[in-house]
C-alpha positions, 0 to 999 in steps of 0.5 A: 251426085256420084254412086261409088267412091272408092280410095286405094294407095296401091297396085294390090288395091287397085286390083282388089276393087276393079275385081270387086267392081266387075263381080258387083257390076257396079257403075258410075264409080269414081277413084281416089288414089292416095300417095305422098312425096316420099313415094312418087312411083305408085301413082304414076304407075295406078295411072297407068294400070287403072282400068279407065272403063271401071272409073268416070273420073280419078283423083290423086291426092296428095298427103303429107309425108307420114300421114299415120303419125298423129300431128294436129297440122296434118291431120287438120290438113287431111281433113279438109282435103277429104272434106273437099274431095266428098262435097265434090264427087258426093258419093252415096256410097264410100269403099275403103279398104283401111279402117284406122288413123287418116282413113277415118277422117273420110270414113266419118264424113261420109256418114254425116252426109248420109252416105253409106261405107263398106270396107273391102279386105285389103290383105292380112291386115283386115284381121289383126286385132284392135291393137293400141296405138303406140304413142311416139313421143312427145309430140304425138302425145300432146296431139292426143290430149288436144284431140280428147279435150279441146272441143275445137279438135273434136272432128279429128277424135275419129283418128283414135279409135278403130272405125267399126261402124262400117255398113258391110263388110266384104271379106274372104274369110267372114267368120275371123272378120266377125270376131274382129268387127263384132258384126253380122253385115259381112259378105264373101268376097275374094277378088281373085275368083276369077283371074284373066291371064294378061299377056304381060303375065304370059310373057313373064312366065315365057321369058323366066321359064316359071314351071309347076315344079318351082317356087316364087319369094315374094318379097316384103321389105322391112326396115333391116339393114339392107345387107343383112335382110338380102343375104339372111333371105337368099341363105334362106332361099338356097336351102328350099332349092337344095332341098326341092331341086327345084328353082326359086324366083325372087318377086321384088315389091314395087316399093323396092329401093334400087339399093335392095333390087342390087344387093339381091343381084350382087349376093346371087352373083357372089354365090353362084347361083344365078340357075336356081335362084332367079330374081325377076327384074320386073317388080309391077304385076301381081303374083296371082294370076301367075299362081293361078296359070302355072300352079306353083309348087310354093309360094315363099314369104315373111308375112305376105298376104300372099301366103294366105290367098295362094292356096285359094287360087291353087290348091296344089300350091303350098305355102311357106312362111319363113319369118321365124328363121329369118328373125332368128337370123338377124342381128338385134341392134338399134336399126333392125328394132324396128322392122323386127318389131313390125315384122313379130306384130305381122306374123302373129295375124298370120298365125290365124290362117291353119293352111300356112307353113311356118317354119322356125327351123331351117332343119325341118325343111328338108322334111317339109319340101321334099 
């Protein structure tokens, strides 16, 4: 019987519970890292981050491609892979950082064995509100009135509904989390307390040459036509150098597409202004530490939970989100829709945090940054 099991799908994870673990102490742990075909990248690069001395064993467990969408055959086969991972590490106690969909199969699991589960902030994401899901046709549909009145599909009626029945929570900002989850079991915890400067970090500040005066983009994809979403951003990204006289990095995701990382460098390119607006080749690190070490003068972004985390690293460090002026930059049509959509869902969660600047005018900037 093992002690701790913790599941991520991503570096950011991976970063928040290795941080949770050295500030709880705890040992005998064990990992599951979750991807899908779609994404090869990720786990081969949390296999290679993941800090071996945390863990006693890691797991990589393959899901189906979109394991959100509500299909009877992959959510059945999600549940049994879970199944299967519980009864072999049977862990007293399960930390996840998602309490919707897939994640429940786990969630409930774990609770019937009598283990113990505790959700771990995973960014924004934690605060939104409890939302109902949007039926994606004909199929979903279907799904859902199998799930709610066929006793053979009971096990999976967990997916529908937000999973509250969490033993603790560990948050940074407890009061808001209360509001959302309707418990009094909430911990502070904020992983970036304490942040050790890697050498890596060293190097990337040393070769861009960031300084205290400059600001970082971090960017955060969304599903626009790939010229629209890079020239609207760098049109964006030109106004804070003009007005700060200071220099902008673009901080690309590691999810990123090679197609995006190229429009970025062909519009900086077309421009010319390859001096002021710099994009970072590497996309694997966090952007933190670095705002921990040189204290930034801002940080950029749409809805990035590094917008509300900044602040709490440095204090001098001010935070813009530019998603209104970005929408209002975009063409409305059928493909954009979509991450337009997503994009207004992540932004009213952000209106939650009072210390971000959200700008809806590219006229007030100058007033704000100067």
């Amino acid at each position: 019987m093992s002690q701790n099991l913790f599941v991520i799908s991503h570096l950011g994870q991976l970063s928040q519970i290795e941080a949770f673990i050295e500030q709880k102490k705890l040992l005998d742990n064990h990992l599951v890292v979750l991807y899908t075909e779609r994404n090869m990248v990720m786990p081969k690069l949390l296999k290679t981050k993941y800090n071996e001395k945390k863990f006693k064993g890691i797991f990589f467990l393959k899901l189906p491609n979109f394991p959100n969408t509500l299909h009877l055959k992959k959510l059945l086969l999600m549940r049994n892979k879970y199944h299967e991972i519980v009864d072999k590490v049977k862990p007293k106690n399960l930390y996840l950082l998602s309490f919707e969909g897939h994640y429940n199969l786990l969630s409930t699991y774990v609770k019937l064995r009598g283990g113990k589960v505790f959700l771990i902030e995973e960014g924004t994401a934690t605060y939104k509100k409890n939302i109902p899901k949007k039926v994606k046709g004909k199929k979903e549909y279907l799904t859902i009135l199998c799930i709610q009145y066929l006793p053979f599909f009971n096990s999976l009626k967990t997916v529908l509904t937000r999973y509250v029945e969490f033993d603790k929570l560990y948050v940074a900002f407890p009061k808001l989390a209360q509001k959302r989850f309707q418990t009094n079991h909430i911990e502070y915890f904020f992983a970036y307390n304490t942040i050790k400067k890697s050498n890596h970090i060293t190097e990337i500040i040393k070769k861009y040459n960031i300084s205290s005066n400059d600001f970082i983009y971090v960017n955060q994809y969304y599903t626009i036509q790939n010229e629209q979403f890079t020239s609207t951003i760098i049109t964006i990204l030109m106004q804070f150098s003009k007005y700060s006289k200071g220099k902008v990095f673009i901080k690309m995701h590691p999810k990123d597409s090679t197609e995006l990382i190229k429009l970025f460098k062909q519009q900086i390119s077309l421009k010319g202004i390859k001096e002021t607006i710099i994009l970072i080749d590497e996309s694997e690190f966090l952007v933190e530490p670095i705002i921990a070490v040189v204290k930034l003068r801002g940080i950029i972004g749409l809805t990035s939970t590094t917008l509300v985390y900044a602040p709490m690293i440095s204090s001098i460090t001010k935070v813009y989100s530019i998603a209104p002026i970005f929408l209002d930059k975009i063409m409305l049509n059928s493909y954009n829709q979509k991450g337009i959509n997503i994009m207004y869902e992540h932004f009213k969660i952000l209106q939650n945090f009072d210390h971000i600047n959200i700008l809806d005018n590219i006229d007030i900037l100058e007033s704000v940054i100067s």
